[in-house]
Kinemage of the C-alpha trace (Angstrom):
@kinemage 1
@onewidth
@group {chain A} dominant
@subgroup {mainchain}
@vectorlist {calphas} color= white
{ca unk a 1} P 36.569 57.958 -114.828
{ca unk a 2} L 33.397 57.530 -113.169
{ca unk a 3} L 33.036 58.038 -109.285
{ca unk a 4} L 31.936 55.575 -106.850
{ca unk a 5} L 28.655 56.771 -105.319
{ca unk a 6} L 29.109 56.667 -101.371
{ca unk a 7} L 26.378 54.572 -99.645
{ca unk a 8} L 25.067 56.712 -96.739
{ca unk a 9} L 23.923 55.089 -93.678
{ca unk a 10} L 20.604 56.731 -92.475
{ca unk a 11} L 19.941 56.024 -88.592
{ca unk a 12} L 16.168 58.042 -87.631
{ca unk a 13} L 15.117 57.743 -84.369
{ca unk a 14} L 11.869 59.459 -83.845
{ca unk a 15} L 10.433 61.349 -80.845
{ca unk a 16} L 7.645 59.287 -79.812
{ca unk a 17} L 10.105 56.845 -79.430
{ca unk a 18} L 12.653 59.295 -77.154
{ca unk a 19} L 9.520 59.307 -74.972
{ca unk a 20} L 8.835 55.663 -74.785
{ca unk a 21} L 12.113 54.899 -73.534
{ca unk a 22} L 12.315 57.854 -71.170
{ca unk a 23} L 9.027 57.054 -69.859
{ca unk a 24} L 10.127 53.305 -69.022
{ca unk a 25} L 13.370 54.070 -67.510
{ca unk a 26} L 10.606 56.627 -64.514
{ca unk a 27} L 8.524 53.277 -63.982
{ca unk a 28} L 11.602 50.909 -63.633
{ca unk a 29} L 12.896 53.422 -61.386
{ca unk a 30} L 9.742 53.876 -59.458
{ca unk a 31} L 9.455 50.193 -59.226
{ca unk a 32} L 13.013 49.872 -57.509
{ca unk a 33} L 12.373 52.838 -55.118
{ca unk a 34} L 8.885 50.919 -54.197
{ca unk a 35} L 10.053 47.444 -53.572
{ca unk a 36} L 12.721 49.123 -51.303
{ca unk a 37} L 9.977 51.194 -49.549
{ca unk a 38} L 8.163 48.123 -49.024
{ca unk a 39} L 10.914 46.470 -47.345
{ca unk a 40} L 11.690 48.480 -45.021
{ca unk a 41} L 8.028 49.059 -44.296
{ca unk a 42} L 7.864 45.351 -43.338
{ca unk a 43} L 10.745 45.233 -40.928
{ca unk a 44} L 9.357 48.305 -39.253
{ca unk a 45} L 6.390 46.253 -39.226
{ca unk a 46} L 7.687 43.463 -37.701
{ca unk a 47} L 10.064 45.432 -35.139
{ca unk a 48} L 7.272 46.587 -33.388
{ca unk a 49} L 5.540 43.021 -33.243
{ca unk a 50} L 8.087 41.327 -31.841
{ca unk a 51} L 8.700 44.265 -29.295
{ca unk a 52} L 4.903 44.266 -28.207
{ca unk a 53} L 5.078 40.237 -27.606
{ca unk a 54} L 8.121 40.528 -25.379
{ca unk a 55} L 6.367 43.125 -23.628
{ca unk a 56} L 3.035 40.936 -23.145
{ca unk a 57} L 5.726 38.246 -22.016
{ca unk a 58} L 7.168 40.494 -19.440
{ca unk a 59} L 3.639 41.775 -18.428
{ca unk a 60} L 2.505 38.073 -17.317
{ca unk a 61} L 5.840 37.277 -15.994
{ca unk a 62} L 5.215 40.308 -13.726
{ca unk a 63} L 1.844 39.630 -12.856
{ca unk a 64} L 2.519 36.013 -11.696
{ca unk a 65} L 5.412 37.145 -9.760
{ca unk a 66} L 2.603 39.507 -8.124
{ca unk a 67} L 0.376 36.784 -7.491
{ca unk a 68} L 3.191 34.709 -6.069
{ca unk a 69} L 3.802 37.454 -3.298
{ca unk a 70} L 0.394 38.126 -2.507
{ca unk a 71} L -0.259 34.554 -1.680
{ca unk a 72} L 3.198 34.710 0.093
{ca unk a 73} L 1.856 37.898 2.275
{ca unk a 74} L -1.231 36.081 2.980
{ca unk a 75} L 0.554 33.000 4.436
{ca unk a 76} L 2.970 35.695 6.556
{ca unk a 77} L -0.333 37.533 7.776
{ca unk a 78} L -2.793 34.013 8.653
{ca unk a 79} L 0.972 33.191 10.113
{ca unk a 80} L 1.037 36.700 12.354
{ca unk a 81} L -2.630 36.346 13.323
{ca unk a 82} L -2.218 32.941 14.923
{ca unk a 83} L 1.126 34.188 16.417
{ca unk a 84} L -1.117 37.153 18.066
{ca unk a 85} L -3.880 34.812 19.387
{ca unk a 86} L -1.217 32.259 21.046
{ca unk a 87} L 0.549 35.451 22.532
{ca unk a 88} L -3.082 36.662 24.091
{ca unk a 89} L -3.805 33.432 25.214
{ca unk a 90} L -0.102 33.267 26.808
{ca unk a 91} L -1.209 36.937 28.364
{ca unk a 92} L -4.122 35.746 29.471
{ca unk a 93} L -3.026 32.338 31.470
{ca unk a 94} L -0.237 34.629 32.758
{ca unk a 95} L -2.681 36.876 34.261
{ca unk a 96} L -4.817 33.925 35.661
{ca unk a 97} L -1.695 32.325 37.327
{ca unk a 98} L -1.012 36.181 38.940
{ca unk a 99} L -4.130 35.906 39.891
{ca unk a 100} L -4.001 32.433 41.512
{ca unk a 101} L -0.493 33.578 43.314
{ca unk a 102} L -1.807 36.401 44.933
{ca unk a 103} L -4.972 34.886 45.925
{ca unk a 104} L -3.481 31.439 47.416
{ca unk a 105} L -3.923 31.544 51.091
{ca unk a 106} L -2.532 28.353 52.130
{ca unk a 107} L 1.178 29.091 53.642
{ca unk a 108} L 3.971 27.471 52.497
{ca unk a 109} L 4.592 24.766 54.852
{ca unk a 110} L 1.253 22.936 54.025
{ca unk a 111} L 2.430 23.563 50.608
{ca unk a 112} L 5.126 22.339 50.496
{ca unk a 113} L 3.358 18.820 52.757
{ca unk a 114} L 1.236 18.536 50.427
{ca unk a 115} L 3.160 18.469 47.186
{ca unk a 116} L 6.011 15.982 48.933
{ca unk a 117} L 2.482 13.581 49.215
{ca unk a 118} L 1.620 14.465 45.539
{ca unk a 119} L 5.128 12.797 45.445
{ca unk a 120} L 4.256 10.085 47.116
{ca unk a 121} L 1.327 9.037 45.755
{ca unk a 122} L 2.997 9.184 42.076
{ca unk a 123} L 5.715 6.777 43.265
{ca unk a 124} L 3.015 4.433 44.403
{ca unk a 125} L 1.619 4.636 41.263
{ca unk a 126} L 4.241 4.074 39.234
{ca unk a 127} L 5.165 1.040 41.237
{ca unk a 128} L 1.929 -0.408 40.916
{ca unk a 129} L 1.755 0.214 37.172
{ca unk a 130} L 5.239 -1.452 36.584
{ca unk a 131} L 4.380 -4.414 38.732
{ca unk a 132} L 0.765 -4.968 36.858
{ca unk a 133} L 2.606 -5.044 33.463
{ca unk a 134} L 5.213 -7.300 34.634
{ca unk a 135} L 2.771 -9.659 35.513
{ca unk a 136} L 0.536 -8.858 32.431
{ca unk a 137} L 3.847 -9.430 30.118
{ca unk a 138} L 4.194 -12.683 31.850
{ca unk a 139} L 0.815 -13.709 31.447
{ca unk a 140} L 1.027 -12.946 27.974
{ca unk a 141} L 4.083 -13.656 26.366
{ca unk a 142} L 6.098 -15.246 29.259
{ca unk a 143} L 6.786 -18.743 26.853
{ca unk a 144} L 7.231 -16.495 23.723
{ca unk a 145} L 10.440 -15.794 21.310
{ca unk a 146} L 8.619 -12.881 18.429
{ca unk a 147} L 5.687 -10.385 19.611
{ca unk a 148} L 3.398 -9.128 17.573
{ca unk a 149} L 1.104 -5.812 17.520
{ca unk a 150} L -2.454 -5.233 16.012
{ca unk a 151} L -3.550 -2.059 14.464
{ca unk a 152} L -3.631 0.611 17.185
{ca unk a 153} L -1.863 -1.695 19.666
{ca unk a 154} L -4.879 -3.791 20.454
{ca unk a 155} L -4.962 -7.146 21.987
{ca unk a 156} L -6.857 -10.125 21.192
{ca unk a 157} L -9.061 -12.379 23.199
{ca unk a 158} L -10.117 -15.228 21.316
{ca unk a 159} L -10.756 -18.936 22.164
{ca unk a 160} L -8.272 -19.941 19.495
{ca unk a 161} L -5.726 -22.505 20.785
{ca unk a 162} L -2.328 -21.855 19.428
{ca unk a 163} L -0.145 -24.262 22.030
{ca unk a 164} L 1.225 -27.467 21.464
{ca unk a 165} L 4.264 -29.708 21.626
{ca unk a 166} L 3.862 -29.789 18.117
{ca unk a 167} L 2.246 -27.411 15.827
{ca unk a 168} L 1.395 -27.633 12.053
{ca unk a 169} L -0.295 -24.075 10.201
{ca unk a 170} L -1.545 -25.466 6.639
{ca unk a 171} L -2.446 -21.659 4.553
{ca unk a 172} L -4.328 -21.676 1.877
{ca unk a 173} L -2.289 -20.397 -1.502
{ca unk a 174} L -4.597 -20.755 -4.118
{ca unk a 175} L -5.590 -17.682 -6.263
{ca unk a 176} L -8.956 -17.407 -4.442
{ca unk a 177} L -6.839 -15.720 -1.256
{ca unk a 178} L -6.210 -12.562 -3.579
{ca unk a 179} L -9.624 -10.635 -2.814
{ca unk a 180} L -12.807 -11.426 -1.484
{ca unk a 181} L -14.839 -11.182 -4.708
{ca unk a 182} L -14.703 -13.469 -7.362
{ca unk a 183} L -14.739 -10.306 -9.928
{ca unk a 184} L -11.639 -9.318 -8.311
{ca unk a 185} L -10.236 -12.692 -8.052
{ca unk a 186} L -10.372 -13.073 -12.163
{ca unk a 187} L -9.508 -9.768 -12.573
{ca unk a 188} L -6.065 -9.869 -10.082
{ca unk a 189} L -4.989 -13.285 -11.168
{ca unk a 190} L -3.676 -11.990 -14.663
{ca unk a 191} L -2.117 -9.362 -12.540
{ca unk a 192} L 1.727 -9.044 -12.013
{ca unk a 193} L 3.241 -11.140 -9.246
{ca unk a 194} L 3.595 -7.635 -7.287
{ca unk a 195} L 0.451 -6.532 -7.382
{ca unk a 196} L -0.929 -10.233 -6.373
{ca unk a 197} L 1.648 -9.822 -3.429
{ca unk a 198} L 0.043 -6.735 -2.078
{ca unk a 199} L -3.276 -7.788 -2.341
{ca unk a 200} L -5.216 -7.130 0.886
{ca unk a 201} L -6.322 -10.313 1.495
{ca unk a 202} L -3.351 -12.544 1.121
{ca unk a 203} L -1.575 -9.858 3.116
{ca unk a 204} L -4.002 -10.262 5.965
{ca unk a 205} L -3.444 -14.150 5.909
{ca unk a 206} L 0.307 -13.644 6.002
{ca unk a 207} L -0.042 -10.928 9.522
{ca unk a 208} L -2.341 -13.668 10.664
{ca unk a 209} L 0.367 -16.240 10.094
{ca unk a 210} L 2.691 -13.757 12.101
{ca unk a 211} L 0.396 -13.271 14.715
{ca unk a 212} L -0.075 -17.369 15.442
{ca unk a 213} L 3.536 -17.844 15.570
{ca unk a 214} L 4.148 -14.940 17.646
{ca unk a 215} L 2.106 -17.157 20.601
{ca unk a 216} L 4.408 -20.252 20.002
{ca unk a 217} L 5.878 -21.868 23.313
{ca unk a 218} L 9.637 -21.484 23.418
{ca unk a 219} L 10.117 -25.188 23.874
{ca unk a 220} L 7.726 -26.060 21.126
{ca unk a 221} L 8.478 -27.347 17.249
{ca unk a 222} L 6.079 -26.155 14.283
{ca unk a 223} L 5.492 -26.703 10.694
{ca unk a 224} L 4.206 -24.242 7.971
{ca unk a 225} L 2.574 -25.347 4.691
{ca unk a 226} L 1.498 -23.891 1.729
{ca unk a 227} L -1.322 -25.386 -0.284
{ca unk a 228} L -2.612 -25.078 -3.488
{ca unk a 229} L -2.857 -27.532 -6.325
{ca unk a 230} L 0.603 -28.761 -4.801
{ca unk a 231} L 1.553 -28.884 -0.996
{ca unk a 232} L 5.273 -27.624 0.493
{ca unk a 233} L 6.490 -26.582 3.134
{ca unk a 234} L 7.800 -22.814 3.474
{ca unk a 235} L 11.269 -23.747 5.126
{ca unk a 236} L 13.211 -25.262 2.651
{ca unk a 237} L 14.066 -28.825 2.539
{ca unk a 238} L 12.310 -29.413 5.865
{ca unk a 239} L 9.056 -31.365 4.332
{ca unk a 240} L 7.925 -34.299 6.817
{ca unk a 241} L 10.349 -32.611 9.578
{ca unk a 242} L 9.668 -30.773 13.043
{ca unk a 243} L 11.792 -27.228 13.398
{ca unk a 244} L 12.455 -26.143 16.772
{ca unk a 245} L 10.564 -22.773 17.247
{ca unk a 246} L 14.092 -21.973 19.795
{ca unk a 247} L 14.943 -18.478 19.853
{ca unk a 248} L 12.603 -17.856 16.661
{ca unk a 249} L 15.443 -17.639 14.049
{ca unk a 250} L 13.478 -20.341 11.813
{ca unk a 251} L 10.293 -18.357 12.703
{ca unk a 252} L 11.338 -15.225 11.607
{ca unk a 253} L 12.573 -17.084 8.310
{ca unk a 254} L 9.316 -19.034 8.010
{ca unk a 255} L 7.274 -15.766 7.828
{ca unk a 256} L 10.193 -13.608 5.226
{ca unk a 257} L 9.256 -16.886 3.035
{ca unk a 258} L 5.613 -16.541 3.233
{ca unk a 259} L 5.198 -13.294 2.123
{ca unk a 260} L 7.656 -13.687 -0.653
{ca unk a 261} L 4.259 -16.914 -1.610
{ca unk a 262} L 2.452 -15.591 -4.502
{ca unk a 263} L -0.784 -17.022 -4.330
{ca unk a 264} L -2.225 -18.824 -7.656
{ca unk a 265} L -3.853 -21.843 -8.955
{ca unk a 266} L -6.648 -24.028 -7.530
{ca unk a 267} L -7.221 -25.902 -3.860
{ca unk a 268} L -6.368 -28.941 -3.300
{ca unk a 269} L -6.954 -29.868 0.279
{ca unk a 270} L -7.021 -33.526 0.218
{ca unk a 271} L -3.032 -33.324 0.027
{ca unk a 272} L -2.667 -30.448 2.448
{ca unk a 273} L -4.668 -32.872 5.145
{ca unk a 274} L -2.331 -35.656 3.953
{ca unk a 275} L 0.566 -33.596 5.640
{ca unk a 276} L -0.999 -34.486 8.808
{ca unk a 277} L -0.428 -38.213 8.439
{ca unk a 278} L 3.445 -37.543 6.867
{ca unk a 279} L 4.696 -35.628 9.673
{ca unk a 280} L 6.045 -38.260 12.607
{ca unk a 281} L 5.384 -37.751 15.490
{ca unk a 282} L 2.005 -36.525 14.466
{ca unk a 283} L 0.781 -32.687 15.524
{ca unk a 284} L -0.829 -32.478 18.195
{ca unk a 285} L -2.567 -28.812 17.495
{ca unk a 286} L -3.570 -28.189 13.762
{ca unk a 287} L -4.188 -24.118 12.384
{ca unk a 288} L -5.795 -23.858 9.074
{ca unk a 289} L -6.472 -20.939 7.490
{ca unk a 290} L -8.705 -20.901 4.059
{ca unk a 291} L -11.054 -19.215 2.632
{ca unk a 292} L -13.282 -21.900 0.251
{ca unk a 293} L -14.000 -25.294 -0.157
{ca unk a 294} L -11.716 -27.201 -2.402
{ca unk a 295} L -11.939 -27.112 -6.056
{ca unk a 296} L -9.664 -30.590 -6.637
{ca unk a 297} L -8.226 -33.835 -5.650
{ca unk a 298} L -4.874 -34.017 -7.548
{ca unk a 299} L -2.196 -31.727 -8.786
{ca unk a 300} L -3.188 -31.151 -11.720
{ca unk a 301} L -7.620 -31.120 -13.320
{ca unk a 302} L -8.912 -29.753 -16.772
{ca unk a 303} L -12.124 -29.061 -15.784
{ca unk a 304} L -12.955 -25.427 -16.373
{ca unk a 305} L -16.282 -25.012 -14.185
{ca unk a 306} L -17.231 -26.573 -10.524
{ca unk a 307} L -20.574 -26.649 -8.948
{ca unk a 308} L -21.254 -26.260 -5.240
{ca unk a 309} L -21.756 -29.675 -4.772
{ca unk a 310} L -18.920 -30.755 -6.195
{ca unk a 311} L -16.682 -28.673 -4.186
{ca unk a 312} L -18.630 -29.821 -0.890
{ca unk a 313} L -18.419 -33.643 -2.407
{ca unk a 314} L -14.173 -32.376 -2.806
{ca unk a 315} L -13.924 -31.526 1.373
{ca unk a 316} L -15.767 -34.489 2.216
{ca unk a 317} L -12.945 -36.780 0.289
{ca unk a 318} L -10.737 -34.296 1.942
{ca unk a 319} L -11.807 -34.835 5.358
{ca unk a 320} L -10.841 -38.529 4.870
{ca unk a 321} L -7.591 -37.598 5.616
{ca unk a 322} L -7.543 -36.294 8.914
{ca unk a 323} L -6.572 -38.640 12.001
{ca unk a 324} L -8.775 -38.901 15.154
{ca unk a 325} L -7.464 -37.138 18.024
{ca unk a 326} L -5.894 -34.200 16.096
{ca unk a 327} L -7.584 -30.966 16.742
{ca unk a 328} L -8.674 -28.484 13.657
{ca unk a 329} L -8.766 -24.826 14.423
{ca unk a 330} L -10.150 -23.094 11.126
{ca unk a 331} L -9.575 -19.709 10.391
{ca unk a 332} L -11.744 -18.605 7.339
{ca unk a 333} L -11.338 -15.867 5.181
{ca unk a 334} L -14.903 -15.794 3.236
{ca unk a 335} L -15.383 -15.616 -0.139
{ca unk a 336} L -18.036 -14.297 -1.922
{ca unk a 337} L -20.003 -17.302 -3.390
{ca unk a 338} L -19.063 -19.763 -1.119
{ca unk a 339} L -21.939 -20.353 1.177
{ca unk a 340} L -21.232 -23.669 2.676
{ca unk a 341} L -17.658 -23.364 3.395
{ca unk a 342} L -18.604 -21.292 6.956
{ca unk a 343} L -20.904 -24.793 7.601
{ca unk a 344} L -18.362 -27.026 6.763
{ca unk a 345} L -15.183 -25.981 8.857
{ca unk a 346} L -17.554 -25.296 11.662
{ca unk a 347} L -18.546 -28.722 11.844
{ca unk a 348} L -15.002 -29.619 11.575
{ca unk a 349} L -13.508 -27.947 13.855
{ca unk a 350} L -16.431 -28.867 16.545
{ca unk a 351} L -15.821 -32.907 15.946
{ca unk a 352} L -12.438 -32.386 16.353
{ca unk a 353} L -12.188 -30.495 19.222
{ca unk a 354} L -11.018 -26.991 17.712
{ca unk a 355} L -11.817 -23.565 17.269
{ca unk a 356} L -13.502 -21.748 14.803
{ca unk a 357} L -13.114 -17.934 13.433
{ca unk a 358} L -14.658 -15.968 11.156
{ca unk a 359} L -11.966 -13.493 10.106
{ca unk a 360} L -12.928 -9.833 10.016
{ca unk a 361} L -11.825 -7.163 7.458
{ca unk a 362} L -8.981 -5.788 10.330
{ca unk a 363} L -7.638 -8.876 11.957
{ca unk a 364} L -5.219 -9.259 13.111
């Protein structure tokens, strides 16, 4: 019976490649220990970083608190110096009143005559003072319900005339009354309605508005109007009526109105003069204050441009309006431009009978 042969399974491994795997199991190992090194490098790395930048943190921290307390020390010491001069100069009127004491040789009876006529004279004084502004107050204001103060209390003599039975103010609303300049007339017109209220110009017409009806008469009626390319009166639904200037209630209410007026569009005098005729009886004492000819006739133009001329051509058509006997006191706030508006109201106010002022930069 013949045998099977076994089949013998041969497995060589040779040296060389012993060594090859032995050699990269060192280098994977060497690469593990190495990115582990490295990591740890890095956060030691960074530990100090962040450690040094809290440190320059706290550094300029501390130096601005030291700044802080050297300006603080300074203040204290400027403080103490001028403490130490007022105390020298206390020590040193002290000494000169000793001084005075010990050297005074009048005795104390003539002393004491002499300040009891000190006394006296001060009463006199006083008494004299009180009764020259009781009779100055009564001079001035002895007819009059509001008062009214200039800048750095000053008083006004003028040859204005602001009586009457019956007095009429016609203002000037038009956008020209927002500045002085025509630049800054274009340029404050597309303004908001604030900033066209606090313009300097329109606020100087409304004090002047103020001032006038701070002379009123007690026992006088008035009349306020606003003009631009339409005419109204400030007191609501009073238009063609008198209002009793009384104990200056409607005043008061007259002038909150005005400055609540936000001046805009063009001028149309030839209606604000037309308010003379409407009213009945008629004023007998006219105040207008404007700044420029007119620049139309009706309530409503579309012409873009106006020449000089045609503005002076405007006044004249204006004038038309105005009853004989009625005297026109102008008050004109100039505009740049505008040369023959100064002539014009001059004139007017010289046929008329009235007054004429050129308004200044800080009236009233």
């Amino acid at each position: 019976m013949a045998h099977r042969r076994r089949q013998t399974e041969v497995f060589s491994l040779s040296f060389l490649d012993c060594m090859c795997c032995g050699f990269g199991a060192v280098i994977l190992l060497f690469m593990i220990i190495n990115s582990q090194i490295k990591n740890q490098v890095n956060l030691e790395q960074t530990y100090p970083e962040n450690k040094a930048n809290q440190l320059k943190f706290d550094l300029l921290e501390t130096r601005k608190r030291l700044v802080l307390a050297k300006n603080s020390f300074k203040d204290l010491d400027q403080q103490n110096i001028a403490i130490e001069n007022e105390m020298d100069q206390m020590l040193l009127l002290l000494m000169q009143l000793k001084k005075e004491l010990e050297d005074e040789s009048i005795d104390s009876l003539a002393r004491n005559k002499s300040i009891e006529k000190l006394k006296s004279d001060i009463e006199k004084l006083n008494e004299e003072r009180e009764r020259m502004l009781a009779v100055a107050s009564r001079a001035t204001s002895g007819g009059q319900v509001r008062s009214f103060t200039g800048d750095g209390d000053r008083q006004y003599l003028t040859g204005l005339k602001v009586g009457g039975e019956r007095i009429l103010i016609l203002i000037d609303t038009s956008a020209s009354m927002l500045d002085r300049k025509i630049i800054n007339i274009l340029r404050r017109r597309n303004m908001s309605d604030e900033v066209k209220l606090r313009s300097v110009k329109w606020r100087q017409a409304v004090s002047s508005v103020d001032w006038l009806a701070a002379q009123f008469p007690k026992e006088s009626q008035f009349q306020i109007y606003t003009f631009n390319n339409m005419t109204k009166s400030v007191i609501g639904e009073s238009d063609g009526d008198w209002v009793d200037v009384g104990d200056g209630k409607e005043l008061d209410d007259a002038i909150k109105a005005l400055r609540r007026t936000i001046p805009q569009n063009g001028t149309n005098l030839k209606d604000a003069f037309a308010v003379i005729n409407e009213l009945n009886p008629r004023p007998d004492n006219v105040i207008l204050l404007i700044d420029s000819l007119p620049t139309m006739n009706k309530a409503e133009t579309d012409r873009g441009m106006i020449t000089g001329q045609e503005r002076l051509n405007l006044y004249y058509e204006a004038e038309t309006e105005i009853p004989s006997g009625i005297p026109m006191n102008i008050l004109l706030y100039p505009m740049e431009g505008d040369y023959n508006a100064a002539i014009a109201y001059w004139l007017l106010a010289y046929r008329t009978g009235g007054s004429f002022m050129s308004i200044s930069k800080d009236w009233p």
